[in-house]
C-alpha positions in Angstrom: 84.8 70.7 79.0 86.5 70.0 82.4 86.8 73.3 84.5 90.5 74.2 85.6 91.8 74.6 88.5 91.8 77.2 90.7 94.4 78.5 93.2 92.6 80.7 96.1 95.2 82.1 98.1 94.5 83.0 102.1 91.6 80.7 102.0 91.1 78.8 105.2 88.5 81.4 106.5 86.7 84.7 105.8 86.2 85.8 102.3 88.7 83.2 101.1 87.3 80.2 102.0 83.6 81.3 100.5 85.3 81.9 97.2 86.9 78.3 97.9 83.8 77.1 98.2 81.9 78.9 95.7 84.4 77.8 92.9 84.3 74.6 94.1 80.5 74.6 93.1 81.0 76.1 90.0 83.0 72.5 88.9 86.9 73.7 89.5 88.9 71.7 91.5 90.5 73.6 93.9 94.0 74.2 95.1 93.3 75.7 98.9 96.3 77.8 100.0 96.8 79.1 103.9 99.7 79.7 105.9 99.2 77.9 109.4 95.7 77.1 110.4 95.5 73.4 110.1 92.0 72.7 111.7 90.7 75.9 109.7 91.7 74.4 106.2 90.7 71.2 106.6 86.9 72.1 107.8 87.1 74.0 104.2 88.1 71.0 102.7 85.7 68.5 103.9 82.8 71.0 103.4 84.1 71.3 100.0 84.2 67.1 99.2 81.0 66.8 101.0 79.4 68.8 98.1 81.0 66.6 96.0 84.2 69.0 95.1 87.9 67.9 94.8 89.9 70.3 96.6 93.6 69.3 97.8 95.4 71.5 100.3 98.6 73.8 99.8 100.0 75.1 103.1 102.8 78.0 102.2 103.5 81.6 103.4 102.5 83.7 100.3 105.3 86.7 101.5 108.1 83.6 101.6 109.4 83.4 97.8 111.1 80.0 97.9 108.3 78.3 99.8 106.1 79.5 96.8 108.4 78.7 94.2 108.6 75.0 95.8 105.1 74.6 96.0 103.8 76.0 92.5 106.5 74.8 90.7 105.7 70.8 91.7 102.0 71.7 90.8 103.5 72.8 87.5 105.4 69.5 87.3 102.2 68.0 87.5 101.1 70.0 84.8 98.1 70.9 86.7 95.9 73.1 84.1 95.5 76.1 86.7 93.4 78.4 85.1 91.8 80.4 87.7 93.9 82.3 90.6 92.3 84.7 93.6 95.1 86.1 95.2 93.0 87.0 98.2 95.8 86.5 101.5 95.9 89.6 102.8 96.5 90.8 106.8 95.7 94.4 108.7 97.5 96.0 111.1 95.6 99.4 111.6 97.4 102.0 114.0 97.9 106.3 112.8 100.3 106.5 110.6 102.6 108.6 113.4 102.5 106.0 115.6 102.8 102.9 112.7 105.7 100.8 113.4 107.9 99.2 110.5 106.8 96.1 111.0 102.9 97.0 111.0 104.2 98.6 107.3 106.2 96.2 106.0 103.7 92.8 107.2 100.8 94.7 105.8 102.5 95.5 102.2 104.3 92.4 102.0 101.2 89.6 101.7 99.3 92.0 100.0 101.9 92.6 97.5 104.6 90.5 97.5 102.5 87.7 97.5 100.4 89.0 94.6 103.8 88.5 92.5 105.3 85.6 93.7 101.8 83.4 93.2 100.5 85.1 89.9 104.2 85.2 88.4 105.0 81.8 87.6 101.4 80.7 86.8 100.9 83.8 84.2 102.9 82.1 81.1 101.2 78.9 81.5 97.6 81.0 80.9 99.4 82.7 78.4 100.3 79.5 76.8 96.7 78.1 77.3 95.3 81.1 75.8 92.9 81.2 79.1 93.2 82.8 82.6 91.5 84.1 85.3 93.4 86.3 87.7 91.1 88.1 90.7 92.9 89.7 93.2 90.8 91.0 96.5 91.5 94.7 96.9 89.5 96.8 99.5 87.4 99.5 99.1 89.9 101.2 101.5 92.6 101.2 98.5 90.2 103.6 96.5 88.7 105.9 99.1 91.4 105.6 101.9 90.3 105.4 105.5 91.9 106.4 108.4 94.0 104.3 110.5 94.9 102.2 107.3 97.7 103.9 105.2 99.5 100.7 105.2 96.0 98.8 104.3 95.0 101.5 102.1 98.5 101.5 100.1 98.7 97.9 99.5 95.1 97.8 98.1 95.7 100.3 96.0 99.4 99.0 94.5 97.5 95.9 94.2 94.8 97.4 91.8 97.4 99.4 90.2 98.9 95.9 89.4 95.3 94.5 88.2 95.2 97.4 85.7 99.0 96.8 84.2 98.7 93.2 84.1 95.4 92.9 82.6 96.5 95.2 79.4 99.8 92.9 79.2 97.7 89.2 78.5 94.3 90.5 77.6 95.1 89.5 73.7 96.2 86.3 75.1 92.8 85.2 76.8 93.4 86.2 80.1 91.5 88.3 82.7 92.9 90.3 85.3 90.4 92.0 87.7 90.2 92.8 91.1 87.1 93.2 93.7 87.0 95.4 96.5 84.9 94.6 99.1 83.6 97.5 101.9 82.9 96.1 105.7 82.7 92.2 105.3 81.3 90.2 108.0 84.5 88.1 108.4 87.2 88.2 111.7 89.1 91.3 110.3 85.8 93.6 111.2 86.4 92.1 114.7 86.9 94.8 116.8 85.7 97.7 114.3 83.0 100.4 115.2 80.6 98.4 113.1 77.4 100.7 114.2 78.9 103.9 113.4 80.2 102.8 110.3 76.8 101.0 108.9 75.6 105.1 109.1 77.7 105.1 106.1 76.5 102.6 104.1 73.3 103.5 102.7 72.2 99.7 102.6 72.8 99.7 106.3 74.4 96.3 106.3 77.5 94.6 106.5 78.6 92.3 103.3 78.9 88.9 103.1 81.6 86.3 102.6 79.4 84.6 99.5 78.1 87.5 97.9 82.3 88.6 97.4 82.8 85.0 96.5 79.8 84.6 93.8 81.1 88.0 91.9 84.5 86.2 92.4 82.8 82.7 90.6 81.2 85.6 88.1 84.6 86.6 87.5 86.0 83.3 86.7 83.5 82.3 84.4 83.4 82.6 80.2 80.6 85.2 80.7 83.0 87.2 82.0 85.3 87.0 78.8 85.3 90.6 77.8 85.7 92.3 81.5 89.4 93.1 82.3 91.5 95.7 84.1 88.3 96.7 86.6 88.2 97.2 90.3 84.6 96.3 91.0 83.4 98.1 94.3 80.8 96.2 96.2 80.3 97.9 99.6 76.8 98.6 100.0 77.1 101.6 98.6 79.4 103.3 100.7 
């Protein structure tokens, strides 16, 4: 049976382009979204055919509704049998809440969870339809246990689980998953910066996570052994 197609959202680097990748190895052709990095995208891509994957790119902001509308709906034209979305785009802007600014809010909130419903909206009746879905969305461990610096951060990951768990009880008789991972300290660009050392004292595997170990839970999730697991936040952090 051919796999569907994926749309991973955010996915020209970091954690996004690993589940890119790692979905593209499981057999789904993938639908590569990202907002302005050419050069970044592309490498993905071409790593992606070089393994013998089929991966075309979709360059949209996930915050802007229209541009999404535009660029989903032609797929839908197509009627591209998208069966698997990771709605992993996602930004930080950390700064104490008394000093946070409105646009260090509102940027912050606005990919995590605006985005979440102008992707997953128009492409959850077709799953319905199909009887199959897949919908992942990349939380943070940071929407569970808070952490300081992050209320914006924090907030958004945890409306966007809230989300996970109302969604998933709305299509779960239809065939479709709705589950979210959130990740601890990931060694992608975002950690740039970070107090990494005084943090890992924290983790009790003394490590930082990786891109692929997020993005083969992610495949996991996708996959028909994963048929009876919905409405979850699955914390993988190292123990933190």
């Amino acid at each position: 049976m051919t796999k569907p197609y994926a749309l991973v959202t955010g996915s020209s680097r970091g954690i996004g382009a690993a589940i890119a990748r790692a979905l593209a190895a499981a057999g789904h052709p993938i639908l590569l979204n990202y907002r302005s990095n050419d050069a970044a995208a592309h490498a993905v891509k071409e790593a992606i055919e070089a393994g013998g994957g089929d991966v075309r790119l979709l360059r949209f902001d996930v915050t802007d509704r229209h541009a999404v509308e535009r660029a989903i709906g032609g797929l839908l034209d197509e009627q591209l049998p998208i069966g698997v979305l990771v709605n992993n785009a996602g930004i930080a802007r950390d700064n104490s809440f008394p000093t946070m600014s409105w646009d260090e809010w509102e940027s912050v909130t606005r990919v995590t969870l605006d985005g979440f419903f102008n992707v997953t909206r128009p492409l959850v009746m077709p799953m319905v339809r199909r009887r199959w879905g897949r919908i992942i969305n990349i939380a943070s461990v940071s929407g569970i246990n808070g952490n300081r610096g992050q209320v914006n951060y924090a907030a958004a990951k945890a409306g966007l689980i809230g989300a996970t768990k109302a969604l998933a009880q709305e299509v779960a008789k239809r065939g479709v998953t709705v589950n979210a991972v959130a990740p601890g300290l990931v060694e992608t660009e975002m950690i740039e910066g970070a107090p990494v050392d005084m943090i890992l004292k924290h983790i009790p595997m003394r490590r930082v996570g990786k891109p692929e170990e997020v993005a083969s839970l992610v495949a996991w999730l996708a996959s028909e052994q994963a048929a009876y697991l919905t409405g979850q936040a699955i914390v993988m952090s190292g123990g933190l």
